[in-house]
Backbone atoms as SQL, in Angstrom:
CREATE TABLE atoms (id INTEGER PRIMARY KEY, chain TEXT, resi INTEGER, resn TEXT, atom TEXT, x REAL, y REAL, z REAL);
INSERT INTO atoms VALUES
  (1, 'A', 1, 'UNK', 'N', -16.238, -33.175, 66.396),
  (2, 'A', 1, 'UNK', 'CA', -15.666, -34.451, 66.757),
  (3, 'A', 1, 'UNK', 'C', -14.872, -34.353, 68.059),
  (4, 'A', 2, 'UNK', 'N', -13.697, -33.210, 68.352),
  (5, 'A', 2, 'UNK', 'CA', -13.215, -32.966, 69.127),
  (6, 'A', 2, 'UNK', 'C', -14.312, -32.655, 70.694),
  (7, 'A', 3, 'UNK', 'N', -15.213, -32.170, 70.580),
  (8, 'A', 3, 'UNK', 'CA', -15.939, -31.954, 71.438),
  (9, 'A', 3, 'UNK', 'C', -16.618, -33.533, 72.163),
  (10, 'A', 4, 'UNK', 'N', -16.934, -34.103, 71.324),
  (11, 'A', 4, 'UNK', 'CA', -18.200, -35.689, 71.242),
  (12, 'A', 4, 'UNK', 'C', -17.180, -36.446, 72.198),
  (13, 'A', 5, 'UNK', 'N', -15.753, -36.391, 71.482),
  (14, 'A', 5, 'UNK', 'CA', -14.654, -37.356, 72.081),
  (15, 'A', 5, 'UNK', 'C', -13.793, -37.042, 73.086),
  (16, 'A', 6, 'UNK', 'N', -14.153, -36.014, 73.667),
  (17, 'A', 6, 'UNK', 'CA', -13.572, -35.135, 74.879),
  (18, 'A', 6, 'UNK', 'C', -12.025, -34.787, 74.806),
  (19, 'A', 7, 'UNK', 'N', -11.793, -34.520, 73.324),
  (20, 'A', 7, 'UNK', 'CA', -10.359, -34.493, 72.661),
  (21, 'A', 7, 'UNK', 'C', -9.596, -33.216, 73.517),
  (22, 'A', 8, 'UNK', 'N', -8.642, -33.711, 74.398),
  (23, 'A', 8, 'UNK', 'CA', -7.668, -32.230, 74.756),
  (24, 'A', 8, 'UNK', 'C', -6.571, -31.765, 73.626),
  (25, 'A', 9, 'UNK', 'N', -7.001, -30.809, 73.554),
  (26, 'A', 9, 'UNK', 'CA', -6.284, -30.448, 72.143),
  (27, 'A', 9, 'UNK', 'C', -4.458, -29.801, 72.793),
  (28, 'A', 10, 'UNK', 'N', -4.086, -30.271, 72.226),
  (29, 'A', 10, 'UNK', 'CA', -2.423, -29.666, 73.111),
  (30, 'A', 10, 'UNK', 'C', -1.508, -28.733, 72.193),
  (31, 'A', 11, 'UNK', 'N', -2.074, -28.157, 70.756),
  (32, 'A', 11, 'UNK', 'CA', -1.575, -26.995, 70.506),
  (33, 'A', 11, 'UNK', 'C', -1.116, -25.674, 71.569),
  (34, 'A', 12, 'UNK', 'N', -0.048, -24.934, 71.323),
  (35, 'A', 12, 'UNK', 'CA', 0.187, -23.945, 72.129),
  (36, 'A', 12, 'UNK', 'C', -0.758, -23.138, 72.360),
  (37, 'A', 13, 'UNK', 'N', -1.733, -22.555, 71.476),
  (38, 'A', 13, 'UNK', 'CA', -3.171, -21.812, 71.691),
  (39, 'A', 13, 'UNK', 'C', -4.284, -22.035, 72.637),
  (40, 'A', 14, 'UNK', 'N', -4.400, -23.561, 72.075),
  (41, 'A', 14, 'UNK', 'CA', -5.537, -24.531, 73.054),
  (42, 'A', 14, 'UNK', 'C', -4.744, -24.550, 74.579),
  (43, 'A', 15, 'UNK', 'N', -3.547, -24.694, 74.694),
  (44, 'A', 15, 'UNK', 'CA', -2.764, -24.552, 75.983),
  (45, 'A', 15, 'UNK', 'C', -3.473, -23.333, 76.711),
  (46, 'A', 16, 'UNK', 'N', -3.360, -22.439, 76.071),
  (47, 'A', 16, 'UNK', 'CA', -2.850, -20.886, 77.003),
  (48, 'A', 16, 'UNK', 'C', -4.244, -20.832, 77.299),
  (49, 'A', 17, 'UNK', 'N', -5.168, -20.988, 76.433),
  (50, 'A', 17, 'UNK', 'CA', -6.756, -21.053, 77.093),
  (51, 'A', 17, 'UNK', 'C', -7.196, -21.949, 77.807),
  (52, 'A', 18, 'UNK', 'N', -6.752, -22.781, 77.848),
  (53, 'A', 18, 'UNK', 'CA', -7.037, -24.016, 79.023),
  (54, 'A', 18, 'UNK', 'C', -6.293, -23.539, 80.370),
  (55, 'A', 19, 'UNK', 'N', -5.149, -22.852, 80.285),
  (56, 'A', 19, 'UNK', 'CA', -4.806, -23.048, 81.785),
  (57, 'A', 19, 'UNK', 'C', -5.226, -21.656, 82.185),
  (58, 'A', 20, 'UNK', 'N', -5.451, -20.600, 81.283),
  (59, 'A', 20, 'UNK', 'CA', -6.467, -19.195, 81.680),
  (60, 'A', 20, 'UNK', 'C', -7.964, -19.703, 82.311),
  (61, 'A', 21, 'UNK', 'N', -8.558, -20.728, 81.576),
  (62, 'A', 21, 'UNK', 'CA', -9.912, -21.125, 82.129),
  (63, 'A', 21, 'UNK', 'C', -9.724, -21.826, 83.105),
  (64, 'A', 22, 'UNK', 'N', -8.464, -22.711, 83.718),
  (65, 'A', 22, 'UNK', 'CA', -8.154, -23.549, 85.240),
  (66, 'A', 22, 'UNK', 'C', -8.285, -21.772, 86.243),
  (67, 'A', 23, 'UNK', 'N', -7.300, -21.358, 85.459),
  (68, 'A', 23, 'UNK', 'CA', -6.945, -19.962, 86.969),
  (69, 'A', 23, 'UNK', 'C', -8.790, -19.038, 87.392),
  (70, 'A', 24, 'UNK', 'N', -9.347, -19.058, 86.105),
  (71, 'A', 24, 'UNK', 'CA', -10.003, -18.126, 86.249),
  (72, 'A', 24, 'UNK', 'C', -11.434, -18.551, 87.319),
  (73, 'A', 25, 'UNK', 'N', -11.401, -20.474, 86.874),
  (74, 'A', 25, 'UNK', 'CA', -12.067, -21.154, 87.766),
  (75, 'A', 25, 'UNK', 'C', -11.451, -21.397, 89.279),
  (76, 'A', 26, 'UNK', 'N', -10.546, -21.000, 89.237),
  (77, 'A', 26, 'UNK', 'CA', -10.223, -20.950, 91.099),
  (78, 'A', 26, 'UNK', 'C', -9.977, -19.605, 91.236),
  (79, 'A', 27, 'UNK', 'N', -10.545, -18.575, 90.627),
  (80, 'A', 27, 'UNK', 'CA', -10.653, -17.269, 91.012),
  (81, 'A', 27, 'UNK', 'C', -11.933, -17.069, 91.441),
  (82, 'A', 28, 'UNK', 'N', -12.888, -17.824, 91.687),
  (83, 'A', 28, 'UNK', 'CA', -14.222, -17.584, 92.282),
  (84, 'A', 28, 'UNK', 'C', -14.065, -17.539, 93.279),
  (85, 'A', 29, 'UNK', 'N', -13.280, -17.761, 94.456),
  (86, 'A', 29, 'UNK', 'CA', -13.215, -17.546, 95.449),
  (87, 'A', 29, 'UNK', 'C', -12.575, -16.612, 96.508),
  (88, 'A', 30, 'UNK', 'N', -12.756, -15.067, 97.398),
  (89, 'A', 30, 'UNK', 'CA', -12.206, -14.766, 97.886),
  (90, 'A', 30, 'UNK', 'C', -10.996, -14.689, 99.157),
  (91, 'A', 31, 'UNK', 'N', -11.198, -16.028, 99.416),
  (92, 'A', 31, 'UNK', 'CA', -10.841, -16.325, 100.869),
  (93, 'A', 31, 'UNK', 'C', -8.919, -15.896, 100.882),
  (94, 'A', 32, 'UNK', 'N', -8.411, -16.371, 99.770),
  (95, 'A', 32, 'UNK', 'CA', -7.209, -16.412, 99.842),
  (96, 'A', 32, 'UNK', 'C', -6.733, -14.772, 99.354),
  (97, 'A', 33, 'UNK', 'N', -7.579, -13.715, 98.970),
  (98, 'A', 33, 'UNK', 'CA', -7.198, -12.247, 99.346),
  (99, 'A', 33, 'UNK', 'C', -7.993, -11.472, 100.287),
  (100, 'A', 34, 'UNK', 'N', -8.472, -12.034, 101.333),
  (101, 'A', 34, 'UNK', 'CA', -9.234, -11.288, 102.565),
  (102, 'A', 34, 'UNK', 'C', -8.398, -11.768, 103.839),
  (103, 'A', 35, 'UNK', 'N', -7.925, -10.731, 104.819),
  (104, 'A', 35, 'UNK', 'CA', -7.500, -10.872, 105.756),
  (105, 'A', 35, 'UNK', 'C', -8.339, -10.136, 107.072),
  (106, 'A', 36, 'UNK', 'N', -8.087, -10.636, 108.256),
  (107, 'A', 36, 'UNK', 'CA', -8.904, -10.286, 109.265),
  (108, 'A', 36, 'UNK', 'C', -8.700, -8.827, 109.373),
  (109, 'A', 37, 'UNK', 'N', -9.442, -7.910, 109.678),
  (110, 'A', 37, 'UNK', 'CA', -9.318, -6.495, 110.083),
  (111, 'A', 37, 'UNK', 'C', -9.116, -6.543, 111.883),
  (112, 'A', 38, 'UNK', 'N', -7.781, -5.152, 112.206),
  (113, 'A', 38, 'UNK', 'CA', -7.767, -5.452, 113.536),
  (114, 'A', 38, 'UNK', 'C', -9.101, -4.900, 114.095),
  (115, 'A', 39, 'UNK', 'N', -9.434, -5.234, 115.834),
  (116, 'A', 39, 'UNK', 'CA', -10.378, -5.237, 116.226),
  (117, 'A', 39, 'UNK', 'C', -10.004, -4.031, 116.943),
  (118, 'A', 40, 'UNK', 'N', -10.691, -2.694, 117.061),
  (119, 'A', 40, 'UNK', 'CA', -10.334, -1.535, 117.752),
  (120, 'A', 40, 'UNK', 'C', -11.447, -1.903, 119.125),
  (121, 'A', 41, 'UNK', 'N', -10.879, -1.166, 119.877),
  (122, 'A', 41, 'UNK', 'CA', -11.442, -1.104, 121.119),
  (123, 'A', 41, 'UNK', 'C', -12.786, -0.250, 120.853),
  (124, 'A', 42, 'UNK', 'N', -13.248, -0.955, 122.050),
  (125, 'A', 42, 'UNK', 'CA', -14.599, -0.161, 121.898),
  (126, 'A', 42, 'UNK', 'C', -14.650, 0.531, 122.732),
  (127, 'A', 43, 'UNK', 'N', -15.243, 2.483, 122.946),
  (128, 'A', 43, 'UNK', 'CA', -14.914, 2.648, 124.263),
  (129, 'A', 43, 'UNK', 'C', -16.610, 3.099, 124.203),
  (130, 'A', 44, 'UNK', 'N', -17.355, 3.287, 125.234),
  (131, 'A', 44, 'UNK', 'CA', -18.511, 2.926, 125.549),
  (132, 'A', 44, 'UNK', 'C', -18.728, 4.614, 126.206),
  (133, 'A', 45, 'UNK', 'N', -19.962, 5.554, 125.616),
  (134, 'A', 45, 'UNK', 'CA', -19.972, 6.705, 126.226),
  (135, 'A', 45, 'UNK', 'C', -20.059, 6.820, 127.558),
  (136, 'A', 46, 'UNK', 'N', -19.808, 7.902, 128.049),
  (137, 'A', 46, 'UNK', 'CA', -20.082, 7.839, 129.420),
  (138, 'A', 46, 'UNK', 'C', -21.466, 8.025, 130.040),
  (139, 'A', 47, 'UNK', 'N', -21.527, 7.495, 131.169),
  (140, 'A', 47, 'UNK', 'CA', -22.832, 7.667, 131.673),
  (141, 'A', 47, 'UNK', 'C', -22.804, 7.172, 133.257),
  (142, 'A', 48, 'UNK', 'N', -23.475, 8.170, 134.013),
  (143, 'A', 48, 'UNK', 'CA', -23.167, 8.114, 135.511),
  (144, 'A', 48, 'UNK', 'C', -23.615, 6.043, 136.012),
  (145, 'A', 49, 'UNK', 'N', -24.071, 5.868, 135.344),
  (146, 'A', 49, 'UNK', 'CA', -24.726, 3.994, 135.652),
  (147, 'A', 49, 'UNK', 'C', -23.591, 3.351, 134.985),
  (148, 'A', 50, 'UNK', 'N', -23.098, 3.543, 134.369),
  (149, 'A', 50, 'UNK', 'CA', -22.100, 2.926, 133.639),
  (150, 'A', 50, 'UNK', 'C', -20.552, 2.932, 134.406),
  (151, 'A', 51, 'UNK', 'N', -20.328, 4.134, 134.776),
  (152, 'A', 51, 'UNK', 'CA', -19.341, 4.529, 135.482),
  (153, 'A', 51, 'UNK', 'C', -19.446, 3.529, 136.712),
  (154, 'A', 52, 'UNK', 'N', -20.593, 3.943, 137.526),
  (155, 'A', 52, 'UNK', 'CA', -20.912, 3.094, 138.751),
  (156, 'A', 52, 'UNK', 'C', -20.504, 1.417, 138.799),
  (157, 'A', 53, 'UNK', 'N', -21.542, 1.099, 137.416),
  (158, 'A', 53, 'UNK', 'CA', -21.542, -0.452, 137.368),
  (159, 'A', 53, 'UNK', 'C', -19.637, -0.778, 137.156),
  (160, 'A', 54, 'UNK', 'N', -18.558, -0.100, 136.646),
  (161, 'A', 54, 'UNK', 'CA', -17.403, -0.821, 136.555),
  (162, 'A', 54, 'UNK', 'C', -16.440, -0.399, 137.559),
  (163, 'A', 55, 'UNK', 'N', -16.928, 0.558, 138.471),
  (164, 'A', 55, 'UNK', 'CA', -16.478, 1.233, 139.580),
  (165, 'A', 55, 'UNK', 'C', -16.673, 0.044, 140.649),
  (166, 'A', 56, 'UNK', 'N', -17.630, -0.922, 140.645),
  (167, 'A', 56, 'UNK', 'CA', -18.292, -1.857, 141.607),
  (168, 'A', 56, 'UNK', 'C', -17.166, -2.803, 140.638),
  (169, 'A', 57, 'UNK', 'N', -17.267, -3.124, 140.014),
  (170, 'A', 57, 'UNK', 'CA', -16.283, -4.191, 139.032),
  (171, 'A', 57, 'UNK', 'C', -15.013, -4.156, 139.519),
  (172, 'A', 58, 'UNK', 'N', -14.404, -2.804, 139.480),
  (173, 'A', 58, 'UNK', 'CA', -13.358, -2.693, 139.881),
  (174, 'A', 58, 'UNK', 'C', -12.943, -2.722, 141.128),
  (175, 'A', 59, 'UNK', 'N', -13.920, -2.845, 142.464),
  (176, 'A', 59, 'UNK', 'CA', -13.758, -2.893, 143.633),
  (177, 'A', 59, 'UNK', 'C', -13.698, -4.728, 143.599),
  (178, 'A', 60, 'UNK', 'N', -14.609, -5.276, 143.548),
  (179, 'A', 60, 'UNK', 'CA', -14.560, -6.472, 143.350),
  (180, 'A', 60, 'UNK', 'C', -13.444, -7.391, 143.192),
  (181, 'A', 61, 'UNK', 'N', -12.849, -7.248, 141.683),
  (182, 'A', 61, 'UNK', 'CA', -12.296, -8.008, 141.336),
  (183, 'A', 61, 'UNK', 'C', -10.713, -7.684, 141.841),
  (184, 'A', 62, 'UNK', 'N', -10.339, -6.402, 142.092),
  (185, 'A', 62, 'UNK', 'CA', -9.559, -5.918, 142.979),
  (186, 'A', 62, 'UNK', 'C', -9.452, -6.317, 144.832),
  (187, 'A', 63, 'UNK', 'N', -10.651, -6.305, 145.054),
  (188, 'A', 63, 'UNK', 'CA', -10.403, -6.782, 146.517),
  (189, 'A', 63, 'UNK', 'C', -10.394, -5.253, 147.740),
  (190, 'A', 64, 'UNK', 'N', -11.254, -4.039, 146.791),
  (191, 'A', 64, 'UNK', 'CA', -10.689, -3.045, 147.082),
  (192, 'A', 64, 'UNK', 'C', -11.629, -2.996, 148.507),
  (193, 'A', 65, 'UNK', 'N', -11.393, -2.213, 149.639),
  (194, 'A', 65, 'UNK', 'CA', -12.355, -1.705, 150.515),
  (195, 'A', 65, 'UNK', 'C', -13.409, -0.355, 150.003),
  (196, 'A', 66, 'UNK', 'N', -14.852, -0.896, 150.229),
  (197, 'A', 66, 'UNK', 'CA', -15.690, 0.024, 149.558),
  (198, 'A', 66, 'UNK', 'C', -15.383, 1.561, 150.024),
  (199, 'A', 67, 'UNK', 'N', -14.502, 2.150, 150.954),
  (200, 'A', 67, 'UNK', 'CA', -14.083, 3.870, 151.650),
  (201, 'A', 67, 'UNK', 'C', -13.119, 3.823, 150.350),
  (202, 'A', 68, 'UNK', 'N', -12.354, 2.897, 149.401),
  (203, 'A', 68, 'UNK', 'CA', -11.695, 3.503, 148.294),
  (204, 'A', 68, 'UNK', 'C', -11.966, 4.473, 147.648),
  (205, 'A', 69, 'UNK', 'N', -13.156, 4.064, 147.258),
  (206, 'A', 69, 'UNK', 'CA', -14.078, 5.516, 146.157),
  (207, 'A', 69, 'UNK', 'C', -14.279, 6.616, 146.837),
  (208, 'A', 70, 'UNK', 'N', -13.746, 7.245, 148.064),
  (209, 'A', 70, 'UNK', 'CA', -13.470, 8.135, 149.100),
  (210, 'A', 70, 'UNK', 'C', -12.501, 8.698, 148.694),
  (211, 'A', 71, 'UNK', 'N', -11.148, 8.257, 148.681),
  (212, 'A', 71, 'UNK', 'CA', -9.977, 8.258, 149.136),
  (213, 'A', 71, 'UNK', 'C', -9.739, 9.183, 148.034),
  (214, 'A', 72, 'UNK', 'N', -9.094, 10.276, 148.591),
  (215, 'A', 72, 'UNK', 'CA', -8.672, 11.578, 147.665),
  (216, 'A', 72, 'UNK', 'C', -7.925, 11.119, 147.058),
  (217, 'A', 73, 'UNK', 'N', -7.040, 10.321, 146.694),
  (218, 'A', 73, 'UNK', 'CA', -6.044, 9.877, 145.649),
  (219, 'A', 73, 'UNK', 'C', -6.884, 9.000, 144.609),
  (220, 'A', 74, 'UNK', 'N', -7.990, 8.647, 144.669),
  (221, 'A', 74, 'UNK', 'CA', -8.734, 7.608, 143.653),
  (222, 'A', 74, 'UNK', 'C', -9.789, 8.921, 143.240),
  (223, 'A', 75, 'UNK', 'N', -10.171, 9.911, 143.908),
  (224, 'A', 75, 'UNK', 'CA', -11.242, 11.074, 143.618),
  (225, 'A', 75, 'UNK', 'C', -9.918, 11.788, 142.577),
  (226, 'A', 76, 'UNK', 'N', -8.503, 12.066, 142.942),
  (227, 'A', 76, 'UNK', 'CA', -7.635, 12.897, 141.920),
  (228, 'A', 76, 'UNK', 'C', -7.410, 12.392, 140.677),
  (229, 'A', 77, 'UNK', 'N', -7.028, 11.211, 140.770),
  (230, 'A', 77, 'UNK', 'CA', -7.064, 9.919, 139.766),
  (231, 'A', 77, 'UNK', 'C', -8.125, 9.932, 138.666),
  (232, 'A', 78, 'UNK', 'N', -9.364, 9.913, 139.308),
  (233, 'A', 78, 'UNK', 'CA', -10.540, 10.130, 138.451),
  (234, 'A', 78, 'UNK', 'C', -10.853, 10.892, 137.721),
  (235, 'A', 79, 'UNK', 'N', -10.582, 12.567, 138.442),
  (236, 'A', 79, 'UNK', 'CA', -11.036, 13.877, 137.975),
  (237, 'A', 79, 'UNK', 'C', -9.754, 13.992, 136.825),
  (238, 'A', 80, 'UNK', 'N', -8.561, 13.754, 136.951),
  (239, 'A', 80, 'UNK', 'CA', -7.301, 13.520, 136.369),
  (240, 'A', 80, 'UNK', 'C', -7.761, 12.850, 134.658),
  (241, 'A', 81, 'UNK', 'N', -8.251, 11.612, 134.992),
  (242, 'A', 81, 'UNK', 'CA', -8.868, 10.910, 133.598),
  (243, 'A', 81, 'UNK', 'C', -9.560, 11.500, 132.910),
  (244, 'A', 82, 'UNK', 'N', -10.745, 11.833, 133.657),
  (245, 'A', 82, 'UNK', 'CA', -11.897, 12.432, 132.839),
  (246, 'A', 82, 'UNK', 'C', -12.140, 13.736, 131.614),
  (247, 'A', 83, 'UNK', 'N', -10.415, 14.238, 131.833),
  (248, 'A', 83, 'UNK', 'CA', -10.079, 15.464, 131.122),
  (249, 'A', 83, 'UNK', 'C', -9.419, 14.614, 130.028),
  (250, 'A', 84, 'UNK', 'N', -8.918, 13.441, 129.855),
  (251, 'A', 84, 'UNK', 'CA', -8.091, 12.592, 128.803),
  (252, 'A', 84, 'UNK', 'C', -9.322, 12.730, 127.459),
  (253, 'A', 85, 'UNK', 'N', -8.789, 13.384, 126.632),
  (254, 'A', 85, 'UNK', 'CA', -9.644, 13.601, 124.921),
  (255, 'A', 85, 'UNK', 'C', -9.604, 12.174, 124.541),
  (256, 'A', 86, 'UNK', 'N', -8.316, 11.242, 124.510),
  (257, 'A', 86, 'UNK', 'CA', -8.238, 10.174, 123.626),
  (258, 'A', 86, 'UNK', 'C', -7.824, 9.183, 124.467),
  (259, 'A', 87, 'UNK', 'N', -8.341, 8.584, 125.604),
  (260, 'A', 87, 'UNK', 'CA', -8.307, 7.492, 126.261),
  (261, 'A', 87, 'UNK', 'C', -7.127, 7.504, 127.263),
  (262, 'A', 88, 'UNK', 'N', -7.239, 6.953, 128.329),
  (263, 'A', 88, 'UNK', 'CA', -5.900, 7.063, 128.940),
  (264, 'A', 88, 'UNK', 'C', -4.706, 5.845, 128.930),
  (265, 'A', 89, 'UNK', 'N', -3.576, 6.016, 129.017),
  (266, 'A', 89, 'UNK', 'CA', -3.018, 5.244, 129.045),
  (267, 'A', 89, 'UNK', 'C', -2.509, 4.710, 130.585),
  (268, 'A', 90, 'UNK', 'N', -2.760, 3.458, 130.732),
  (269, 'A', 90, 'UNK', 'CA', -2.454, 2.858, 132.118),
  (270, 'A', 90, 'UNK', 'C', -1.334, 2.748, 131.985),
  (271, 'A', 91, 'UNK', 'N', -0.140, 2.757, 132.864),
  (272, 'A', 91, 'UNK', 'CA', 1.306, 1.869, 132.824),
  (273, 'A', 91, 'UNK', 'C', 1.271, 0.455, 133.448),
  (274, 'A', 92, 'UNK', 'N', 2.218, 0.073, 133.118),
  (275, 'A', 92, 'UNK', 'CA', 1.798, -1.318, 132.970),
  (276, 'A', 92, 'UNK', 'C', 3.343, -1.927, 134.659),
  (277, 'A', 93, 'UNK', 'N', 3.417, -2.694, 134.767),
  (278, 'A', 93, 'UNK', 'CA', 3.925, -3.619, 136.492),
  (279, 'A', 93, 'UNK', 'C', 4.879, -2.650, 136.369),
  (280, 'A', 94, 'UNK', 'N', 5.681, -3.010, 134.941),
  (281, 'A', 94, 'UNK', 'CA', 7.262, -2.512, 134.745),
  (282, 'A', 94, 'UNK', 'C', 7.806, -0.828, 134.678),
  (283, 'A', 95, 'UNK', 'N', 6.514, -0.865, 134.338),
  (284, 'A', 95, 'UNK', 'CA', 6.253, 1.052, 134.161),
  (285, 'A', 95, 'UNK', 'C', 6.663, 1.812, 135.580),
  (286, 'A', 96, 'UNK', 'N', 5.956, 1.021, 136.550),
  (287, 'A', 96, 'UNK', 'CA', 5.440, 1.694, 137.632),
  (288, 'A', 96, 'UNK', 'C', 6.513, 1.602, 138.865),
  (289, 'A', 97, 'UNK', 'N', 7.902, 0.074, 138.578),
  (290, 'A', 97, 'UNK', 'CA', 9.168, 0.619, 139.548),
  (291, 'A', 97, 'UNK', 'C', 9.468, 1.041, 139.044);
């Protein structure tokens, strides 16, 4: 009868299972325990074309004169990096007065 007549039954029993079956029906969804993972850098192997292509990037967008990639202080600079195991760290405007 209770079923036919869509009877909510409001005993303390019928309670505790009704609001276990509300939670358990908005537990289908993960969204509200997933958070974004940070994004690590990507660092890209080396390779003499690769080097080149951001070496030209970096002249570019710099404004540099192409005799830069000459200049014994950008050749020390370089050879300097290339020994870095775990990436180098640039200093940053404030670093550098």
């Amino acid at each position: 009868w209770a079923e036919d007549n869509k009877f909510a039954s409001m005993l303390p029993d019928n309670c505790k299972e009704q609001k276990a079956a509300k939670v358990s029906e908005q537990q289908t969804r993960l969204d509200s325990h997933l958070r974004e993972c940070e994004k690590k850098e990507v660092i890209l192997p080396y390779t003499d074309e690769l080097f080149e292509e951001v070496t030209v990037e970096w002249l570019v967008a710099t404004d540099q004169p192409i005799d830069a990639l000459q200049h014994p202080a950008f050749k020390k600079m370089i050879h300097v990096a290339s020994r870095a195991s775990d990436g180098v760290h640039i200093p940053n405007r404030k670093q550098t007065q």
